[in-house]
C-alpha positions in Angstrom: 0.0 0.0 0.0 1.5 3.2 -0.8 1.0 6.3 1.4 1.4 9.7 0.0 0.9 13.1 1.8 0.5 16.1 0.0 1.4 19.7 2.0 0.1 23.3 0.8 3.1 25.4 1.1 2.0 28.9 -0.4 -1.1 30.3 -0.2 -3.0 33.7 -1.3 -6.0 34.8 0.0 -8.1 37.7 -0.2 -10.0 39.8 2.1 -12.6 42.6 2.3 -15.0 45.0 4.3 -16.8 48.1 5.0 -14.7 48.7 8.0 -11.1 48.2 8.8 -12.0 46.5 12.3 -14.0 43.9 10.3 -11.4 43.4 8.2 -8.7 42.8 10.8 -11.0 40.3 12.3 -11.5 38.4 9.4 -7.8 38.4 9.1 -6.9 37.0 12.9 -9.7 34.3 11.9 -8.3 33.2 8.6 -4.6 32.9 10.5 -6.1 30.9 13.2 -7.3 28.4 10.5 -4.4 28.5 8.7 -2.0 27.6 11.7 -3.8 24.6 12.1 -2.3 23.5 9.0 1.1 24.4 9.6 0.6 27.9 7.3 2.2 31.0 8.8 2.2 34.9 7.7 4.8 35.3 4.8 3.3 39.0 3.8 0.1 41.3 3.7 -0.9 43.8 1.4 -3.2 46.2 2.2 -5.2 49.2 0.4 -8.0 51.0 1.1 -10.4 53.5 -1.5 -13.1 56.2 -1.0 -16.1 56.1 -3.6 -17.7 59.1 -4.7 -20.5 58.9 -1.7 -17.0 59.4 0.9 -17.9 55.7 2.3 -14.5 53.9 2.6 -13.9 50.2 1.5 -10.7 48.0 2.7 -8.8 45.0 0.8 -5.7 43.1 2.1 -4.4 40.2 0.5 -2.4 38.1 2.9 0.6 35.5 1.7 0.8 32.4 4.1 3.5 29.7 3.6 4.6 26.6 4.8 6.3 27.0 8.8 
């Protein structure tokens, strides 16, 4: 019988929200997940843009890899 494990060392995801503690909260969340599988923080990315109405809108993209 042959075994074979396969591990996710990179990963990309994407995040936003209305407001900047929502996204950081979605964020911690995500990294809580991901640790459980042996992902850590490699990088985040982060902008945030004003529509025409003044409401503001975040995005991050965060970079896990392999520990």
């Amino acid at each position: 019988m042959n075994f074979q494990l396969d591990f996710i060392e990179d990963k990309v995801e994407f995040f936003e929200a209305d407001h900047l503690n929502t996204l950081q909260k979605k964020i911690e969340s995500q990294i809580d997940e991901n640790r459980a599988i042996m992902l850590s923080v490699h990088s985040v990315s982060h902008q945030m843009h004003v529509n025409e109405n003044g409401q503001t809108y975040f995005t991050a993209v965060v970079h896990f890899k392999k520990k």
